[in-house]
Steps between C-alpha positions, in 0.01 A plus 500: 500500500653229724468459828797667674406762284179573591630483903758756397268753361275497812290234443456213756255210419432414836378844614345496186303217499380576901396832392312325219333249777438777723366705224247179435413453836398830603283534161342183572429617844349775341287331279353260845470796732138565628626864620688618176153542378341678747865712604346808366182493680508651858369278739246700740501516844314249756226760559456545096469155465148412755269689231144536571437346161723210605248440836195543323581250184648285804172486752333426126685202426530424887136473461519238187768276636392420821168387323667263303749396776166436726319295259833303464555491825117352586531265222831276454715733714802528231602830461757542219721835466251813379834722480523505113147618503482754758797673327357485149184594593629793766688608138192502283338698741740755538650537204133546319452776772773679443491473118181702525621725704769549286281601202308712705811675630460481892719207513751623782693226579602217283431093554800344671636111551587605858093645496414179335679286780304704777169432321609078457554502856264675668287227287674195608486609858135549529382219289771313721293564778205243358716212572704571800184654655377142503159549305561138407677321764544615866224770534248324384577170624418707835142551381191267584386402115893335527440375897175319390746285218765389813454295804493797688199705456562691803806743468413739242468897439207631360665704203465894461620768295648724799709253625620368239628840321641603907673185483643511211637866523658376835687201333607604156746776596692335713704287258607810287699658805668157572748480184539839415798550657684226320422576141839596404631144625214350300525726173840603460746299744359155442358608099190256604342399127125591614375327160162653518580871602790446257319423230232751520778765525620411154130483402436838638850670352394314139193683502650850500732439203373562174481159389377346824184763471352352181576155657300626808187648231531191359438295817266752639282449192498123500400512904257715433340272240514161715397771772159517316477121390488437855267742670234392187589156547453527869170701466397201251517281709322644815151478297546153513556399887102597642556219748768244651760304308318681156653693161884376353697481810304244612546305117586149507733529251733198565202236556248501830726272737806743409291743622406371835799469541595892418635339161354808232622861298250728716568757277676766689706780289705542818644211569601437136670826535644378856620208306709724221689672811580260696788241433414181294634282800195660723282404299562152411580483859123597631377283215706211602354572868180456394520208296690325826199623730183524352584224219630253743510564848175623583272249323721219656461627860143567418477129410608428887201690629353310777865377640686776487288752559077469583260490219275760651735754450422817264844564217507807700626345864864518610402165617480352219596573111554876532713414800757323249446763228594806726799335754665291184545843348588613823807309542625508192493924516677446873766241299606754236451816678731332788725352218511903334544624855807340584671531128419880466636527900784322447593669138455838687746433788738311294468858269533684806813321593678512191443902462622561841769303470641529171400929433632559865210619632525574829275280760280786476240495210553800298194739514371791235683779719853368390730586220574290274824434421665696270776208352200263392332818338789517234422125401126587411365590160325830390164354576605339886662839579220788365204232687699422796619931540129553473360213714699625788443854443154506655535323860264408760620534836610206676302627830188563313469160390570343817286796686227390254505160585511491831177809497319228330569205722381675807177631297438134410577332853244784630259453238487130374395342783167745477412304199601166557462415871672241473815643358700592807774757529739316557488237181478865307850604705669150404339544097662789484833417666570288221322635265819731334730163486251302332355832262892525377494089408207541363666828268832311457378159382233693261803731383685123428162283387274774380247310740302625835459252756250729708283246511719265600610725813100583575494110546782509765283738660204301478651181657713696812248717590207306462637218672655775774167619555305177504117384448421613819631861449321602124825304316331496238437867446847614667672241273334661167534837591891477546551356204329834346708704696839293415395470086425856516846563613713280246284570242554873496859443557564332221284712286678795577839383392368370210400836444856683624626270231231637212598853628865479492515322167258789327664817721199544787584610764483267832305777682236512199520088543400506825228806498318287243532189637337678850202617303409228290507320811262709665274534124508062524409518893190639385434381121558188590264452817227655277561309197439140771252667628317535170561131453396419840166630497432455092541116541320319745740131457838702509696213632313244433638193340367481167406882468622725267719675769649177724792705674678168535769624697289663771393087560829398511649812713240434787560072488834588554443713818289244602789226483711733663261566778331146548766224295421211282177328704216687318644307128313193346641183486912455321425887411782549728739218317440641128612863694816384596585364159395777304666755697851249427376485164481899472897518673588209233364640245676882572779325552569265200367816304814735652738217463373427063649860436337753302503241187298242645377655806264726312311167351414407879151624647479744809329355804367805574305558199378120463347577884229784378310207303487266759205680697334744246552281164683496157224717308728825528804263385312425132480869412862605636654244304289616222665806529873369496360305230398809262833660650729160359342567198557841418822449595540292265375666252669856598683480771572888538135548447449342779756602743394873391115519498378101725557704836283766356223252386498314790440778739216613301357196533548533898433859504131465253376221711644671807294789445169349424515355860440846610159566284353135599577607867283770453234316364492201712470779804208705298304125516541514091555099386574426198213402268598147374623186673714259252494145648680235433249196599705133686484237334236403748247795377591439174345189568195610663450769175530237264245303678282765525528647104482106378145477681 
C-alpha cells in the first residue's frame, strides 16, 4: 500500500506517529510516577496520621539521637544529616509493631508513608533541638567551667536545669510561626529543590513499595549488626581508661611527636562512621586543616615563645598559644560564614527577583490561603497535581500563624529578661522584628543550597548585640543569649520547610507537618536539656581542652562575644595580622572554589571544615577519613552495595557508640571507674623504665 493510499483510507502518518509519541510518553510517565503506585491506597486524614504509636517510637528515637548529636556536638561539633536514619529506624520500629499486631489480629490501622513522615519528623525536630539549643556553643560558653578558659572570668551564668528547659521552650517555637504562611511560595510556586527533605521523601515512599521493603530489612539488618559492633566495641574500651589520657583513644598510633601534636587513630567507631556520611571533600578538608595547624603552624609559633608571646605562659592562655589556636579558627569561620552569607543572600534575592518578575507574581508574596492557579495546574504531571491537591487541602490559617507569633514574642520580651538580666526588652523587640525576614533567607537559601546558615545568623547576633550592650552592661551574656534566641529562630524555620517539602513529596498533610514538628520540639526542649545535663554532671573536664568532651565551639562562641564586646587588644602579639589573612584566605578560597565549577571546584577544601582542627586537633580527622576510606573502597568494589547498605553501616556505627555514652554516664555518676588504666609511657618514661629494669 502506497502512500496516497494509505491517506485515502483514513490513515494519516502524522496523527499517527503523535499518537504513537503520546502513547510512549504517557506510559513512560507511568512507569516514573511515585503516585501510580500508591493511586489505590487512600491517603488518611491529618488526624489519622499523628498515631500514638508514631509519638511513642518518636520520643524513643528522640531519646537516641540527641545522645549521639550531644556527644558530637561536645566533641568536634560536626553534625552530618541523621535524616536517612531517623526514617529507617522510625520504619523498623513500626513496621515490626504492626506486623505483630497483625498476627495477633488487633492490628486496626495499617503503617503509612504519610505515618512514617510524622514519625521522621517529629525525630529530626527534637534531636534538632541539641544543636540549636546551644549545648555546644552559646549556652555553655555562658557557663563558668568556659569563663575560667577566656580573659573574662567574670560574666558568666551558673548553669541549671530549670532555666535552661524555660528557655528553651520560650525560644524554639517562635521560628515555626514565622514561615508558615509562605509555604506555598516556597513548595509549590518557587518548586525550591530542598535536597535533604527531598531525598528522604523518596527514601520514605521506597520503603512502602514492595521492593523498597526488603531493601529497608536489608539495611535494617546490617545497622543493627554495626549497631552491636559498636556498643561492644565502645564497652571494650571503657575497661581500659581507669585514669587520664589511658586505654586506645589515647594510642600513639602514628609515632609519639604525631601524637603531641593530636597526630593518632583514637579509635572511635563514630567518627569512622561520621566519616562514611559525610562528603569526601570534608574530610580531606579537616585533615588538610590539621596538617596546616598542628603540623606547621603551631610548633613554629611555639618556637617564638619568649618574643611573641611570654614563656611563663600555660598552652591554655588566650595570651599566648591557645590564643592563636582559638581566634585563627575564629576568623577563618567569620571569612566563610561571611563569604556563605552574602552568596546564599544574594542567590535568594536574585531568585526572588526572577520569580516575581518573570511568573507575574504580584508585589505581594503569595501566601498558603491562595489558589493556585488553575492554567499552570494543566502543565503539571500526575504526581505535581495529586501532592500539590493534597498539600493545599489541609491549611493553616494565615492569622493563626501570625497570632502565634506575635503570642510568643510578647511571652519572651516578658519572660527573657527574668533569666538573663542582661537581655533587655528591647534587643528581644528588635530580634524579633527581623527575625521573619532573615528565618525566610535562611528557608530560601537552604531550599536553593541544602545548607543552614543558623549559625552564621546567631553570629550576627552575637557581634550587634553584644557590642550594643557593651562590657559595662553584661555584653557578654546579652550578646550570647541573642544569638540563642536568633539560631533558634532560623533554625526551626528552615527545618520546617524542609519538612513541608518531605510531606508534600510523600502525601502528609501540612497540618500533620506542623503538629509534629510542635511536639518534637517540645519532646527535644526537654530530652535534650537532660541528656547535657547527664553529661554535665557525669564528667567533671566537660570542656576542657584535651578531655574527652572539649565542646570546642562553646570556646570559640564566647571569644567571639568577647571581640565583639571588648575588640582586638586582649590578642598576643601578630595574632591579629595572621586573622586578617586567614579570614581573606577563607573569602579566597570560597571564592576560587565557586568560580572552578562543579568539576574542579569539588577538589578545593572548605574553610570551614579546615577551621574545627585548628583549636581541638586532627585526631577526629584520621578516623573520618578512615571512614571515606573503607567507603572508596567498597565502592569500588560494589558500588550499589554501597550506595544501598554504607548509610546503614555508618549510622550503626554512630548510633552503637552513641548509645554506650548513655551507660558510661551512668557509671561515671554511680562513682564506678573502670578497672584498668592502659598507658602509653613518653619517650621520657620510657627512659626512666628502662633505666630502672636495666639496674
Amino acid at each position: 500500500m502506497g502512500k496516497n493510499e494509505r491517506e485515502e483510507n483514513g490513515f494519516d502518518p502524522e496523527n499517527h506517529n503523535q499518537e504513537e509519541g503520546e502513547k510512549k510518553k504517557h506510559l513512560k510517565e507511568e512507569e516514573l510516577s511515585v503516585e501510580r503506585v500508591f493511586e489505590n491506597q487512600e491517603v488518611p486524614s491529618w488526624r489519622e496520621q499523628l498515631t500514638v504509636r508514631a509519638f511513642v517510637v518518636s520520643f524513643a528515637l528522640s531519646i537516641l539521637f540527641s545522645i549521639i548529636v550531644m556527644k558530637l556536638n561536645l566533641t568536634i561539633g560536626i553534625i552530618p544529616s541523621l535524616n536517612v536514619s531517623a526514617g529507617l529506624l522510625g520504619f523498623f520500629f513500626v513496621k515490626t509493631w504492626t506486623k505483630l499486631l497483625h498476627k495477633s489480629g488487633l492490628l486496626r490501622q495499617p503503617f503509612t508513608r504519610q505515618e512514617n513522615t510524622v514519625i521522621q519528623t517529629c525525630v529530626v525536630a527534637s534531636s534538632g533541638i541539641a544543636f540549636s539549643g546551644g549545648f555546644g556553643s552559646y549556652l555553655f560558653a555562658m557557663s563558668e567551667r568556659i569563663a575560667k578558659q577566656s580573659t573574662d572570668t567574670l560574666d558568666f551564668k551558673k548553669l541549671s536545669l530549670g532555666w535552661i528547659i524555660g528557655f528553651l521552650f520560650i525560644a524554639s517555637f517562635l521560628g515555626l510561626f514565622s514561615v508558615v504562611p509562605l509555604r506555598k511560595i516556597m513548595i509549590i510556586d518557587f518548586r525550591l529543590t530542598y535536597p535533604s527533605g527531598t531525598a528522604t521523601a523518596h527514601l520514605i515512599n521506597s520503603f512502602h513499595t514492595p521492593q523498597g521493603a526488603k531493601l529497608a530489612k536489608k539495611q535494617v539488618r546490617e545497622l543493627g549488626k554495626f549497631f552491636t559492633f559498636s556498643f561492644l566495641w565502645g564497652f571494650f574500651q571503657w575497661f581500659y581508661t581507669a585514669g587520664d589520657n589511658c586505654g586506645f583513644a589515647s594510642f600513639p598510633s602514628l609515632g609519639l611527636k604525631a601524637f603531641d601534636n593530636k597526630f593518632f587513630f583514637d579509635f572511635s567507631a563514630t567518627y569512622v562512621g561520621v566519616g562514611m556520611i559525610c562528603p569526601y571533600i570534608v574530610n580531606i578538608s579537616v585533615l588538610l586543616g590539621g596538617i596546616i595547624s598542628w603540623g606547621l603552624m603551631w610548633p613554629l609559633i611555639e618556637d617564638r615563645k619568649g618574643d611573641w608571646y611570654s614563656a611563663d605562659l600555660g598552652s591554655g592562655s588566650f595570651s599566648g598559644i591557645q590564643g592563636y589556636r582559638v581566634f585563627i579558627a575564629i576568623a577563618m569561620i567569620l571569612g566563610d560564614g561571611l563569604y556563605n552569607f552574602i552568596k546564599v543572600l544574594s542567590r535568594t534575592l536574585l531568585g526572588l527577583f526572577h520569580q516575581l518578575r518573570y511568573k507575574d507574581v504580584s508585589s505581594e508574596l503569595p501566601v498558603a490561603d491562595h489558589s493556585s492557579d488553575v492554567s499552570s495546574q494543566s502543565q503539571l504531571s500526575f504526581d505535581d497535581k495529586r501532592r500539590t491537591q493534597l498539600f493545599l487541602k489541609d491549611q493553616i490559617p494565615i492569622m493563626f500563624a501570625v497570632g502565634g507569633y506575635v503570642a510568643i514574642a510578647a511571652i519572651s520580651m516578658a519572660t527573657l529578661p527574668h533569666i538573663f538580666h542582661q537581655l533587655k526588652w528591647y534587643y528581644i523587640l528588635v530580634i524579633y522584628i527581623f527575625a521573619p525576614a532573615l528565618a525566610f533567607c535562611n528557608a530560601y537559601g537552604c531550599g536553593l543550597t541544602d545548607w543552614s546558615l543558623a549559625s552564621t545568623y546567631g553570629k550576627l547576633a552575637i557581634f550587634t548585640i553584644g557590642a550594643w550592650a557593651g562590657a559595662a552592661h553584661g555584653g557578654v551574656l546579652a550578646g550570647l543569649a541573642a544569638c540563642g534566641v536568633m539560631m533558634n529562630i532560623v533554625s526551626t524555620a528552615s527545618d520546617l520547610m524542609q519538612d513541608f517539602k518531605t510531606g508534600y513529596l510523600t502525601l502528609a498533610s501540612p497540618r500533620s507537618m506542623f503538629v509534629s514538628q510542635i511536639i518534637g520540639t517540645a519532646m527535644g526542649c526537654v530530652i535534650s536539656p537532660c541528656v547535657f545535663w547527664l553529661f554535665y554532671k557525669a564528667f567533671d573536664d566537660l570542656g576542657q581542652p584535651g578531655s574527652q568532651y572539649p565542646a570546642p565551639n562553646a570556646v570559640v562562641f564566647r571569644n567571639m562575644v568577647l571581640l565583639g564586646v571588648k575588640g582586638f587588644s586582649s590578642l598576643p602579639k601578630n595574632c591579629l595580622l595572621l586573622c586578617y589573612l586567614f579570614f581573606g584566605a577563607a573569602i579566597v578560597i570560597n571564592l576560587i572554589k565557586d568560580l572552578a565549577g562543579k568539576k574542579w571546584g569539588r577538589f578545593i577544601p572548605l574553610p570551614m571544615a579546615m577551621a574545627i582542627p585548628f583549636y581541638i586537633g586532627s585526631y577526629f580527622a584520621i578516623d573520618m577519613c578512615l571512614g571515606s576510606l573503607i567507603l572508596f573502597v567498597w565502592e569500588k568494589i560494589n558500588k550499589a552495595k554501597a550506595d544501598a547498605l554504607g548509610p546503614a553501616v555508618a549510622s550503626g556505627l554512630i548510633c552503637g557508640d552513641g548509645i554506650w555514652t548513655l551507660p558510661a554516664s551512668i557509671l561515671a555518676l554511680a562513682g564506678v571507674k573502670p578497672p584498668i588504666c592502659m598507658k602509653f609511657l613518653s619517650r621520657g618514661n620510657n627512659a626512666k623504665v628502662d633505666k630502672f629494669l636495666g639496674s
